[in-house]
RODRENDO-458389 format. One record per residue (C-alpha): x, y, z; residue number from 0. Coordinates in pm, whole numbers, plus 50000, padded with zeros to 5 digits. Example, Ala and Ser with C-alpha at 12.3 -4.5 7.8 and 13.67 -1.06 7.14 Angstrom:
BEGIN
<pami x="51230" y="49550" z="50780" i="0"/>
<pami x="51367" y="49894" z="50714" i="1"/>
//
This chain:
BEGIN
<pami x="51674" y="50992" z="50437" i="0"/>
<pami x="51543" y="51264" z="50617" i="1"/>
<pami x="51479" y="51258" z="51054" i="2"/>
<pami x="51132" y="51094" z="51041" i="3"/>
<pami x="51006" y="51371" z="51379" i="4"/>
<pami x="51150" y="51650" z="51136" i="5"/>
<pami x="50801" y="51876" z="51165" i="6"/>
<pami x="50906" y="52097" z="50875" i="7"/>
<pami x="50624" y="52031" z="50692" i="8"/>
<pami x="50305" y="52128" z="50851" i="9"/>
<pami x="50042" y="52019" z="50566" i="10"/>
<pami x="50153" y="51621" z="50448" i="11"/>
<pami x="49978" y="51489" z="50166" i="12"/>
<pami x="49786" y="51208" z="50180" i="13"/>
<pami x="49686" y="50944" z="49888" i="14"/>
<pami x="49380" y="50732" z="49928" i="15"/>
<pami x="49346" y="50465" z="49698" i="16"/>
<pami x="49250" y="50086" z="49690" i="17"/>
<pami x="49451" y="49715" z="49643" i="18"/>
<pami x="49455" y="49673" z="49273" i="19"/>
<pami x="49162" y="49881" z="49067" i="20"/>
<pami x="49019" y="49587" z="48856" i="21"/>
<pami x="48749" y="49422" z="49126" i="22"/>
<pami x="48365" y="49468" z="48939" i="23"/>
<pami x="48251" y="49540" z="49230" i="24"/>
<pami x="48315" y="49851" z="49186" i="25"/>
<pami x="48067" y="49910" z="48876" i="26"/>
<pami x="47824" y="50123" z="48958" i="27"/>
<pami x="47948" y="50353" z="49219" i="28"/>
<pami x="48392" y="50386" z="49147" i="29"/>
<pami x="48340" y="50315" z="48805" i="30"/>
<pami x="48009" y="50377" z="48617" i="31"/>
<pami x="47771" y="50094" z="48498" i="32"/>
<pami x="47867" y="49959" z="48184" i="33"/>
<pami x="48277" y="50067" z="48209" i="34"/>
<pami x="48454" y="49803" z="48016" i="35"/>
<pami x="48734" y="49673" z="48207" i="36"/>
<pami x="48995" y="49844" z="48004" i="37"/>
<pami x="48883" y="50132" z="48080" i="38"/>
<pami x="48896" y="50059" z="48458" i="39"/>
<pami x="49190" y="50277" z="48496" i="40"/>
<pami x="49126" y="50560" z="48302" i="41"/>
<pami x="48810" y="50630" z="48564" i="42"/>
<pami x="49015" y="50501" z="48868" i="43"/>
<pami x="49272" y="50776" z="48799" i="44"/>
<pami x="48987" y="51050" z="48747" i="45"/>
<pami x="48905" y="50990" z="49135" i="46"/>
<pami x="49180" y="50876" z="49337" i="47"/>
<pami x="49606" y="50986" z="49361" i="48"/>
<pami x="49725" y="50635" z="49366" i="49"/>
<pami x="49647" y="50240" z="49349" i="50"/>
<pami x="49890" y="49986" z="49500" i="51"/>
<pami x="49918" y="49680" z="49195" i="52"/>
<pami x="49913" y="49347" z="49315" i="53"/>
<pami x="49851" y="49142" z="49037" i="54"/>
<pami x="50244" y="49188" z="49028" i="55"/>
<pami x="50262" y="48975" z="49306" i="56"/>
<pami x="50182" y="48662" z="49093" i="57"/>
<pami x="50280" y="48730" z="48736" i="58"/>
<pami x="50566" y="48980" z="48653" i="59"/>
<pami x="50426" y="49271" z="48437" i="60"/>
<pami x="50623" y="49390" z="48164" i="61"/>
<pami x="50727" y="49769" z="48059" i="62"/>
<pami x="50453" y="49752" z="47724" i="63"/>
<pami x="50208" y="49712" z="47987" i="64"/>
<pami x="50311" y="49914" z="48266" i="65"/>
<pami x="50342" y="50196" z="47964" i="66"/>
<pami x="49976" y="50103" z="47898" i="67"/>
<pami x="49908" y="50211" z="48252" i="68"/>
<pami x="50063" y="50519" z="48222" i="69"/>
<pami x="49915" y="50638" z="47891" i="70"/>
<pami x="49545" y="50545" z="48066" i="71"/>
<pami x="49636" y="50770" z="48405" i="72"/>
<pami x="49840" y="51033" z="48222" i="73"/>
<pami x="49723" y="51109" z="47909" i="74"/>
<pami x="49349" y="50985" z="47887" i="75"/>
<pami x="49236" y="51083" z="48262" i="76"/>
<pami x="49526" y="51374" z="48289" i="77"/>
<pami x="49601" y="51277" z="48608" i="78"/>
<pami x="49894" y="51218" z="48805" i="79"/>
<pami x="49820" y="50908" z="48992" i="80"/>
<pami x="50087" y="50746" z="49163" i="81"/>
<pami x="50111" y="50389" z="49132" i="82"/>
<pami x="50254" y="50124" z="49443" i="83"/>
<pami x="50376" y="49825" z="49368" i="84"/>
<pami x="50384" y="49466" z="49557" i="85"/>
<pami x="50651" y="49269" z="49500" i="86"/>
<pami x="50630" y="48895" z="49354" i="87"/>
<pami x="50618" y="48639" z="49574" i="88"/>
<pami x="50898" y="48509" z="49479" i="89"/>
<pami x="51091" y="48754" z="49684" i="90"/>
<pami x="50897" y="48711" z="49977" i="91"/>
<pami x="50681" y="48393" z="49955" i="92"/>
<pami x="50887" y="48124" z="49812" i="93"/>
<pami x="51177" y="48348" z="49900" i="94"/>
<pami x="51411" y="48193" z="49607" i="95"/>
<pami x="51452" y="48573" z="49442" i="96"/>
<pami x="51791" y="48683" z="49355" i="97"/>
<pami x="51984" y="48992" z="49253" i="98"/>
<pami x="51888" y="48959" z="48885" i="99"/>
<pami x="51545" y="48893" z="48945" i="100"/>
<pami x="51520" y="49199" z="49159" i="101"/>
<pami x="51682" y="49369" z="48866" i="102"/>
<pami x="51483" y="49242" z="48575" i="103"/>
<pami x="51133" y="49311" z="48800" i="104"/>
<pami x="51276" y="49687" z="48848" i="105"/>
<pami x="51366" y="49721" z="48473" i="106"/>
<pami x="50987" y="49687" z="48371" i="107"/>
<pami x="50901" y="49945" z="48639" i="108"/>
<pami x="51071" y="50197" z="48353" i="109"/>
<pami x="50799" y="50376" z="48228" i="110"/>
<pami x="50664" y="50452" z="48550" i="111"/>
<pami x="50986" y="50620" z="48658" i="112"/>
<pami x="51007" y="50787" z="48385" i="113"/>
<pami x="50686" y="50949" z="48430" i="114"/>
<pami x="50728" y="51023" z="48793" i="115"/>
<pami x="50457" y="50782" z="48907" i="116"/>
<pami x="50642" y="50541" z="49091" i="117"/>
<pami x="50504" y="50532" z="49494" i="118"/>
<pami x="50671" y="50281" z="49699" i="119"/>
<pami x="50778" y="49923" z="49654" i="120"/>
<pami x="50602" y="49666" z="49890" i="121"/>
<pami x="50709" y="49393" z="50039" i="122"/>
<pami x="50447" y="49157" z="50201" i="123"/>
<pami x="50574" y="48894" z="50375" i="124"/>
<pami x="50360" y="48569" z="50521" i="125"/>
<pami x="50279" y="48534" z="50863" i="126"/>
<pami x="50492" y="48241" z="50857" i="127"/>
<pami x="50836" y="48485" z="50815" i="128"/>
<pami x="50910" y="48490" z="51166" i="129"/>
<pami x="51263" y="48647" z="51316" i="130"/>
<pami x="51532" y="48411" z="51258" i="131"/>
<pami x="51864" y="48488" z="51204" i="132"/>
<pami x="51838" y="48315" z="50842" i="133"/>
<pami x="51511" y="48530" z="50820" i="134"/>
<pami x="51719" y="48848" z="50887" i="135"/>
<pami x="51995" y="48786" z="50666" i="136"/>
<pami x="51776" y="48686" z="50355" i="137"/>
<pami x="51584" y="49042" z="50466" i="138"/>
<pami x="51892" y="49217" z="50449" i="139"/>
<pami x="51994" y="49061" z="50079" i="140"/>
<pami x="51646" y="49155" z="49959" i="141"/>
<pami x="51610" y="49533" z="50069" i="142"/>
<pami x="51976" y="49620" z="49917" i="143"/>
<pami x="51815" y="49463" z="49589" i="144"/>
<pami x="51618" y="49789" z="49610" i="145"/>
<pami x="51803" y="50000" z="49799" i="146"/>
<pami x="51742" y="50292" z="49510" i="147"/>
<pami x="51347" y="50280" z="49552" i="148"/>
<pami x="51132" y="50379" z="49820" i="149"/>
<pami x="51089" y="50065" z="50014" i="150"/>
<pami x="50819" y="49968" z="50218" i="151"/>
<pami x="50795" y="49606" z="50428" i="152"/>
<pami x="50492" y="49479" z="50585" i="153"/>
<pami x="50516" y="49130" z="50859" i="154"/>
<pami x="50259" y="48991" z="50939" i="155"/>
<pami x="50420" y="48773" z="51209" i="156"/>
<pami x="50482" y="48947" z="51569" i="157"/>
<pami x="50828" y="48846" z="51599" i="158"/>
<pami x="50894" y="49160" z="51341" i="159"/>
<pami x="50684" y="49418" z="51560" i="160"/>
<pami x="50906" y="49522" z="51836" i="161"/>
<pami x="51090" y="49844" z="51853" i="162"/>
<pami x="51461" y="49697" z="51780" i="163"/>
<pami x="51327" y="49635" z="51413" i="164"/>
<pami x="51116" y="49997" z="51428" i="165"/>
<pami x="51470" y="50147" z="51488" i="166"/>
<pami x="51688" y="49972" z="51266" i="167"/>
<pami x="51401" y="50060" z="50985" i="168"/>
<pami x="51446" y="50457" z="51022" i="169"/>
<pami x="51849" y="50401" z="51033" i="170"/>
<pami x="51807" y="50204" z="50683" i="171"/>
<pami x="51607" y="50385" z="50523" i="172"/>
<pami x="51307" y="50169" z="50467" i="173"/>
<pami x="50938" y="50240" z="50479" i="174"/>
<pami x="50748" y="50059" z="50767" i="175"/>
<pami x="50419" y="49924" z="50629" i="176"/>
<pami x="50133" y="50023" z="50892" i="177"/>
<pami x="49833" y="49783" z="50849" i="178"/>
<pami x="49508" y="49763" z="51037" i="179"/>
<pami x="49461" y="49410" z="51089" i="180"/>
<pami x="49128" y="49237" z="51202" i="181"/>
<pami x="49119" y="49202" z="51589" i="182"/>
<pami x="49217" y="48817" z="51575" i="183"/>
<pami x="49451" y="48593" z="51728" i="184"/>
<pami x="49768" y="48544" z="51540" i="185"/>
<pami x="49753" y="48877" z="51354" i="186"/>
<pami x="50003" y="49191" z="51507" i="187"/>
<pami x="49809" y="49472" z="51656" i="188"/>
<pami x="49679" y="49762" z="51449" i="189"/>
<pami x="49943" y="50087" z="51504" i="190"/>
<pami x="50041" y="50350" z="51273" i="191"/>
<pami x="50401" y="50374" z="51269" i="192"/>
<pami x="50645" y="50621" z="51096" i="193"/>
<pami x="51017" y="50519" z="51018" i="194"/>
<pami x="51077" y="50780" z="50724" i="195"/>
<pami x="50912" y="51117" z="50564" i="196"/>
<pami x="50685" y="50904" z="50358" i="197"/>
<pami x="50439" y="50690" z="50565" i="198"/>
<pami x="50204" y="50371" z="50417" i="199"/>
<pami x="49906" y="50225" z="50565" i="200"/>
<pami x="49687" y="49926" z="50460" i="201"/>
<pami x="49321" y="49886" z="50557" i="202"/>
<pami x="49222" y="49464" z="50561" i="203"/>
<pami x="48907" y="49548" z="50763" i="204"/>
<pami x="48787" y="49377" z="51108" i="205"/>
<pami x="48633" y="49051" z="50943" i="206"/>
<pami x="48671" y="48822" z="51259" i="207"/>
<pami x="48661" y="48522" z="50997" i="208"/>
<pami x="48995" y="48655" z="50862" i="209"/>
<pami x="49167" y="48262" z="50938" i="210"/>
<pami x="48828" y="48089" z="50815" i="211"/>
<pami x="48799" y="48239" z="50526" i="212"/>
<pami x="48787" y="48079" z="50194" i="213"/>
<pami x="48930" y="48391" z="49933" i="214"/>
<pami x="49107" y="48698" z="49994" i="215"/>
<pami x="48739" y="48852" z="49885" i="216"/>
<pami x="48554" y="48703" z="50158" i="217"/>
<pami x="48895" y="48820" z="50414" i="218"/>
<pami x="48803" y="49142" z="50293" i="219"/>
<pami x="48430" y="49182" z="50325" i="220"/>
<pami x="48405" y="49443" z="50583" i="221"/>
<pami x="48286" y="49784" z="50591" i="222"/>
<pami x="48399" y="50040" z="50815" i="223"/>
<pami x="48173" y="50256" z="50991" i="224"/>
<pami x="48251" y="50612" z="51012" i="225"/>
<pami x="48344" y="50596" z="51372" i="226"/>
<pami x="48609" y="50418" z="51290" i="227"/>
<pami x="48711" y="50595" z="51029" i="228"/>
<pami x="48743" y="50914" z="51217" i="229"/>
<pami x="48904" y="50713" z="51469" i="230"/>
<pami x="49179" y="50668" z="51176" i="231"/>
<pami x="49179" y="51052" z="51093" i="232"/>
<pami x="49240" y="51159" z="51435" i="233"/>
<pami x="49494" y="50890" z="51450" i="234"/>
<pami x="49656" y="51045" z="51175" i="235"/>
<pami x="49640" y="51394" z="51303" i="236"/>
<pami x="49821" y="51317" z="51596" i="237"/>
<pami x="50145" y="51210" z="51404" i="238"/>
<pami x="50128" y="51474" z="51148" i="239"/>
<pami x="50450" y="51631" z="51220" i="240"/>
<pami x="50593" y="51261" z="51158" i="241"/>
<pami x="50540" y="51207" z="50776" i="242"/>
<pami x="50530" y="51449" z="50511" i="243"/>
<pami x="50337" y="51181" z="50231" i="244"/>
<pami x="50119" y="50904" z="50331" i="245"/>
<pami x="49933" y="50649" z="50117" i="246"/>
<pami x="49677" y="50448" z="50248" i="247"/>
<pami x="49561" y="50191" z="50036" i="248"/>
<pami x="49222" y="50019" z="50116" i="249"/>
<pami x="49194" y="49595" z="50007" i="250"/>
<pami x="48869" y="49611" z="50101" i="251"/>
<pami x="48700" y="49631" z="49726" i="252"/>
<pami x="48442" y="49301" z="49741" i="253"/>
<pami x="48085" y="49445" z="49759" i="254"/>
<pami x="48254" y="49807" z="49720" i="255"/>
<pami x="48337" y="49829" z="50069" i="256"/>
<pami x="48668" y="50032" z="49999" i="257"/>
<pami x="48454" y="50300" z="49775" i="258"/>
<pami x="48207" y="50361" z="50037" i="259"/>
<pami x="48498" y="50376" z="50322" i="260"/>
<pami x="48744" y="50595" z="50108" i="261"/>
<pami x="48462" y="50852" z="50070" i="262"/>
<pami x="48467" y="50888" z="50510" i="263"/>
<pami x="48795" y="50871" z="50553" i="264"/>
<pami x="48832" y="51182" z="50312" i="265"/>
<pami x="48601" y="51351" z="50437" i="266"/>
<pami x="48716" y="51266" z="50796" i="267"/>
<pami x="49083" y="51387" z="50700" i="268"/>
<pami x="48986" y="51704" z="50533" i="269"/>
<pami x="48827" y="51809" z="50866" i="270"/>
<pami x="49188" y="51839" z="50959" i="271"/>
<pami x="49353" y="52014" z="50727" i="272"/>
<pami x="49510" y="51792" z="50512" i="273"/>
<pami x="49548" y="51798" z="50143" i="274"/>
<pami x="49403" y="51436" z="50023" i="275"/>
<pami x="49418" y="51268" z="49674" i="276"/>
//
Protein backbone atom coordinates (compact mmCIF):
# COMPACT_ATOMS: atom_id res chain seq x y z
CA UNK A 1 0.00 0.00 0.00
CA UNK A 2 1.05 3.23 -0.89
CA UNK A 3 2.19 6.32 2.06
CA UNK A 4 -1.39 7.61 2.65
CA UNK A 5 0.33 11.82 2.82
CA UNK A 6 1.96 10.74 -0.65
CA UNK A 7 0.54 14.16 -2.55
CA UNK A 8 1.38 12.76 -5.97
CA UNK A 9 -1.83 13.05 -7.15
CA UNK A 10 -3.19 16.49 -7.19
CA UNK A 11 -6.85 15.82 -8.73
CA UNK A 12 -8.48 12.51 -6.54
CA UNK A 13 -11.57 11.20 -7.77
CA UNK A 14 -14.44 11.14 -5.93
CA UNK A 15 -17.66 8.69 -6.19
CA UNK A 16 -20.95 9.83 -4.82
CA UNK A 17 -23.45 7.33 -4.54
CA UNK A 18 -26.17 6.07 -2.02
CA UNK A 19 -26.69 2.77 0.60
CA UNK A 20 -28.27 0.24 -1.63
CA UNK A 21 -30.24 1.76 -4.94
CA UNK A 22 -33.66 -0.06 -4.49
CA UNK A 23 -35.56 2.51 -1.83
CA UNK A 24 -39.00 3.95 -3.98
CA UNK A 25 -38.40 6.81 -2.66
CA UNK A 26 -36.49 7.62 -5.09
CA UNK A 27 -39.27 7.50 -7.98
CA UNK A 28 -39.75 10.54 -9.28
CA UNK A 29 -36.63 12.50 -8.97
CA UNK A 30 -33.30 9.44 -9.08
CA UNK A 31 -35.36 7.30 -10.98
CA UNK A 32 -38.30 8.47 -13.17
CA UNK A 33 -42.03 7.87 -12.30
CA UNK A 34 -43.18 4.67 -13.35
CA UNK A 35 -39.36 2.80 -13.38
CA UNK A 36 -40.07 -0.77 -12.57
CA UNK A 37 -37.86 -1.93 -9.94
CA UNK A 38 -35.73 -4.00 -12.19
CA UNK A 39 -34.84 -1.46 -13.89
CA UNK A 40 -33.68 0.47 -10.76
CA UNK A 41 -30.16 -0.08 -11.65
CA UNK A 42 -29.93 0.45 -15.09
CA UNK A 43 -31.02 4.38 -14.23
CA UNK A 44 -28.95 4.39 -10.94
CA UNK A 45 -25.83 3.67 -13.02
CA UNK A 46 -26.82 6.42 -15.73
CA UNK A 47 -26.30 9.07 -12.76
CA UNK A 48 -24.00 8.07 -10.19
CA UNK A 49 -20.05 6.10 -10.21
CA UNK A 50 -20.92 3.72 -7.50
CA UNK A 51 -23.60 2.22 -4.90
CA UNK A 52 -22.46 0.44 -1.71
CA UNK A 53 -24.96 -3.09 -1.58
CA UNK A 54 -26.24 -3.89 1.62
CA UNK A 55 -28.83 -6.22 1.09
CA UNK A 56 -25.59 -8.49 1.25
CA UNK A 57 -25.49 -7.89 4.71
CA UNK A 58 -28.52 -10.20 5.37
CA UNK A 59 -28.76 -12.72 2.57
CA UNK A 60 -25.59 -13.82 0.62
CA UNK A 61 -26.00 -12.91 -3.14
CA UNK A 62 -24.89 -15.27 -5.58
CA UNK A 63 -22.55 -14.76 -8.87
CA UNK A 64 -26.01 -15.23 -11.43
CA UNK A 65 -27.12 -12.26 -9.68
CA UNK A 66 -24.23 -10.20 -9.06
CA UNK A 67 -23.69 -10.93 -13.10
CA UNK A 68 -27.24 -9.51 -13.41
CA UNK A 69 -25.87 -6.37 -11.85
CA UNK A 70 -23.21 -6.06 -14.04
CA UNK A 71 -25.00 -6.63 -17.37
CA UNK A 72 -27.66 -3.69 -16.02
CA UNK A 73 -24.53 -1.07 -15.18
CA UNK A 74 -22.31 -2.22 -18.03
CA UNK A 75 -24.00 -3.08 -20.87
CA UNK A 76 -27.60 -1.49 -20.65
CA UNK A 77 -26.56 2.01 -18.95
CA UNK A 78 -22.73 1.77 -20.44
CA UNK A 79 -21.44 2.83 -17.45
CA UNK A 80 -18.74 1.96 -15.28
CA UNK A 81 -20.19 2.11 -11.88
CA UNK A 82 -18.32 0.74 -9.18
CA UNK A 83 -20.08 -1.30 -6.81
CA UNK A 84 -19.16 -1.52 -2.58
CA UNK A 85 -20.03 -4.16 -0.78
CA UNK A 86 -21.09 -4.74 3.08
CA UNK A 87 -20.25 -7.69 4.47
CA UNK A 88 -22.88 -10.25 6.11
CA UNK A 89 -23.46 -10.02 9.44
CA UNK A 90 -22.31 -12.98 10.10
CA UNK A 91 -18.80 -11.74 10.03
CA UNK A 92 -19.41 -8.90 12.08
CA UNK A 93 -22.79 -9.22 13.89
CA UNK A 94 -23.12 -12.66 15.12
CA UNK A 95 -19.40 -12.85 14.53
CA UNK A 96 -19.50 -16.86 13.95
CA UNK A 97 -17.86 -16.34 10.17
CA UNK A 98 -15.00 -18.46 9.26
CA UNK A 99 -12.32 -18.82 6.62
CA UNK A 100 -14.62 -20.68 4.20
CA UNK A 101 -17.38 -18.49 4.60
CA UNK A 102 -15.19 -15.55 3.85
CA UNK A 103 -14.18 -17.56 0.85
CA UNK A 104 -17.46 -18.75 -0.52
CA UNK A 105 -18.96 -14.84 0.05
CA UNK A 106 -15.75 -13.64 -2.12
CA UNK A 107 -16.30 -16.38 -4.80
CA UNK A 108 -19.78 -14.82 -5.78
CA UNK A 109 -18.12 -11.39 -5.91
CA UNK A 110 -16.59 -13.03 -9.44
CA UNK A 111 -18.25 -11.26 -11.95
CA UNK A 112 -17.68 -8.06 -10.48
CA UNK A 113 -13.93 -8.59 -10.48
CA UNK A 114 -13.94 -9.61 -13.52
CA UNK A 115 -15.42 -6.58 -14.82
CA UNK A 116 -13.35 -4.22 -12.80
CA UNK A 117 -16.24 -2.98 -10.67
CA UNK A 118 -15.36 -4.13 -7.43
CA UNK A 119 -14.95 -0.80 -4.80
CA UNK A 120 -14.16 -1.76 -1.37
CA UNK A 121 -15.35 -4.41 1.03
CA UNK A 122 -17.13 -3.07 4.24
CA UNK A 123 -17.14 -4.11 7.36
CA UNK A 124 -19.76 -2.59 9.79
CA UNK A 125 -19.47 -3.55 13.04
CA UNK A 126 -22.24 -2.86 16.07
CA UNK A 127 -21.75 -0.39 18.55
CA UNK A 128 -21.62 -3.15 20.90
CA UNK A 129 -17.88 -4.38 19.34
CA UNK A 130 -15.96 -2.63 21.82
CA UNK A 131 -11.86 -3.14 22.22
CA UNK A 132 -11.22 -6.29 23.88
CA UNK A 133 -8.46 -8.32 23.42
CA UNK A 134 -10.92 -11.24 22.14
CA UNK A 135 -12.41 -8.32 20.00
CA UNK A 136 -8.94 -7.68 18.47
CA UNK A 137 -7.96 -11.07 17.79
CA UNK A 138 -11.33 -12.12 16.07
CA UNK A 139 -10.57 -8.54 14.02
CA UNK A 140 -7.36 -9.73 13.08
CA UNK A 141 -8.77 -13.41 11.80
CA UNK A 142 -11.43 -11.55 9.82
CA UNK A 143 -9.36 -8.84 7.82
CA UNK A 144 -6.66 -11.65 6.66
CA UNK A 145 -9.94 -13.44 5.31
CA UNK A 146 -9.72 -10.53 2.86
CA UNK A 147 -6.49 -9.49 2.90
CA UNK A 148 -6.56 -9.53 -1.26
CA UNK A 149 -9.51 -6.87 -1.43
CA UNK A 150 -9.65 -3.39 -0.60
CA UNK A 151 -10.86 -3.42 2.91
CA UNK A 152 -12.67 -0.93 4.63
CA UNK A 153 -13.91 -1.20 8.63
CA UNK A 154 -16.31 1.05 10.18
CA UNK A 155 -16.88 0.95 14.59
CA UNK A 156 -19.28 2.38 15.77
CA UNK A 157 -18.13 2.03 19.40
CA UNK A 158 -15.40 4.71 20.72
CA UNK A 159 -13.14 2.27 22.12
CA UNK A 160 -11.99 1.75 18.20
CA UNK A 161 -11.47 5.65 17.57
CA UNK A 162 -8.17 6.49 19.03
CA UNK A 163 -5.04 6.98 17.09
CA UNK A 164 -3.21 3.53 18.16
CA UNK A 165 -5.94 1.78 15.91
CA UNK A 166 -5.67 4.90 13.13
CA UNK A 167 -1.94 3.79 12.96
CA UNK A 168 -1.99 0.22 13.00
CA UNK A 169 -4.81 0.67 10.04
CA UNK A 170 -2.30 2.51 7.52
CA UNK A 171 0.57 -0.18 8.55
CA UNK A 172 -2.09 -3.04 7.50
CA UNK A 173 -3.30 -1.93 4.83
CA UNK A 174 -6.94 -1.45 5.58
CA UNK A 175 -9.38 1.25 4.64
CA UNK A 176 -10.68 3.37 7.64
CA UNK A 177 -14.43 3.90 7.20
CA UNK A 178 -15.14 7.79 7.90
CA UNK A 179 -18.84 8.24 8.91
CA UNK A 180 -20.74 11.33 9.88
CA UNK A 181 -22.72 10.26 12.69
CA UNK A 182 -25.75 12.21 14.24
CA UNK A 183 -24.54 14.51 17.13
CA UNK A 184 -25.81 11.98 19.93
CA UNK A 185 -24.57 10.41 22.90
CA UNK A 186 -23.09 7.04 22.40
CA UNK A 187 -22.19 7.56 18.72
CA UNK A 188 -18.08 8.46 17.88
CA UNK A 189 -17.58 11.93 16.62
CA UNK A 190 -17.88 12.83 12.95
CA UNK A 191 -13.97 13.08 11.37
CA UNK A 192 -12.74 12.29 8.04
CA UNK A 193 -9.85 10.14 8.34
CA UNK A 194 -7.36 8.72 5.74
CA UNK A 195 -5.31 5.45 6.45
CA UNK A 196 -4.61 4.49 2.65
CA UNK A 197 -4.76 6.12 -1.08
CA UNK A 198 -8.39 5.23 -1.29
CA UNK A 199 -10.60 7.02 1.31
CA UNK A 200 -14.60 6.04 2.25
CA UNK A 201 -17.09 8.12 3.89
CA UNK A 202 -20.71 7.40 5.01
CA UNK A 203 -23.37 10.08 5.46
CA UNK A 204 -26.28 8.71 8.36
CA UNK A 205 -27.52 12.33 8.70
CA UNK A 206 -28.02 14.41 12.12
CA UNK A 207 -31.50 12.78 13.11
CA UNK A 208 -31.19 13.42 16.96
CA UNK A 209 -33.79 10.42 17.30
CA UNK A 210 -31.04 8.14 15.88
CA UNK A 211 -31.43 5.68 19.46
CA UNK A 212 -35.40 6.19 19.38
CA UNK A 213 -35.95 5.29 16.29
CA UNK A 214 -38.11 2.53 15.14
CA UNK A 215 -36.40 1.50 11.32
CA UNK A 216 -33.23 2.25 9.79
CA UNK A 217 -35.69 4.59 7.43
CA UNK A 218 -36.85 6.73 10.11
CA UNK A 219 -32.66 6.76 11.50
CA UNK A 220 -32.18 8.11 8.24
CA UNK A 221 -34.73 10.81 7.65
CA UNK A 222 -32.61 13.82 7.52
CA UNK A 223 -31.75 16.23 4.98
CA UNK A 224 -28.72 18.15 4.84
CA UNK A 225 -28.70 21.68 4.18
CA UNK A 226 -26.20 23.02 1.89
CA UNK A 227 -24.20 24.61 4.60
CA UNK A 228 -23.37 21.60 5.68
CA UNK A 229 -22.67 20.19 2.77
CA UNK A 230 -20.08 22.68 1.82
CA UNK A 231 -18.91 22.29 5.21
CA UNK A 232 -18.12 18.54 3.90
CA UNK A 233 -16.48 19.85 0.59
CA UNK A 234 -14.17 22.12 2.26
CA UNK A 235 -13.53 19.36 4.63
CA UNK A 236 -12.52 17.37 1.87
CA UNK A 237 -10.38 19.94 0.23
CA UNK A 238 -8.27 20.27 3.04
CA UNK A 239 -7.04 16.56 2.94
CA UNK A 240 -6.79 16.32 -0.73
CA UNK A 241 -3.22 15.51 -0.91
CA UNK A 242 -4.25 12.48 1.51
CA UNK A 243 -6.38 10.18 -0.80
CA UNK A 244 -6.21 9.74 -4.36
CA UNK A 245 -10.13 7.91 -4.63
CA UNK A 246 -12.85 8.57 -2.26
CA UNK A 247 -16.40 7.17 -2.17
CA UNK A 248 -18.92 8.63 -0.19
CA UNK A 249 -21.92 6.80 0.04
CA UNK A 250 -25.12 8.59 1.34
CA UNK A 251 -27.92 6.06 3.58
CA UNK A 252 -29.99 8.74 3.66
CA UNK A 253 -32.60 7.54 0.72
CA UNK A 254 -36.23 7.67 2.81
CA UNK A 255 -38.18 10.68 1.41
CA UNK A 256 -35.17 11.11 -1.20
CA UNK A 257 -33.10 12.88 1.15
CA UNK A 258 -29.77 11.36 -0.33
CA UNK A 259 -30.90 12.57 -4.07
CA UNK A 260 -31.50 16.01 -3.06
CA UNK A 261 -28.10 16.06 -0.80
CA UNK A 262 -25.89 14.24 -3.50
CA UNK A 263 -26.89 16.98 -5.99
CA UNK A 264 -25.01 19.86 -3.23
CA UNK A 265 -22.40 18.01 -2.35
CA UNK A 266 -21.43 17.76 -6.17
CA UNK A 267 -21.88 20.78 -6.85
CA UNK A 268 -20.07 21.90 -3.62
CA UNK A 269 -16.99 19.60 -4.63
CA UNK A 270 -16.74 20.67 -8.18
CA UNK A 271 -16.17 24.23 -6.87
CA UNK A 272 -12.88 22.71 -5.94
CA UNK A 273 -11.59 21.08 -8.56
CA UNK A 274 -12.33 17.70 -8.22
CA UNK A 275 -13.40 15.20 -10.74
CA UNK A 276 -16.82 13.62 -9.18
CA UNK A 277 -18.88 10.56 -10.35
Amino acid sequence: MSNPTDPSNSSPKIYLGTGGYSDTDLLGTLYPTGTKKTDFLREYAKQYGAVEINSTFYAPIGQRAFAGMVDKAYVQADSELKFAIKLHQDFTHARKGTAEHAQAFLTALTPLIEANALAPLLLQFPHGFDRTREHRLYLANLVSWFKDYPLAVEFRHNGWHTPQVVDSFTEQGLIWCSVDYPKVSGLPPSRLIFTQRTGYLRMHGNNLNWWDAMSAADRHDYRYSEIEMNDWAQAIANQRQHFDTLYIFFQNTVNAHAYYNIAMLREALGKFGFEVL
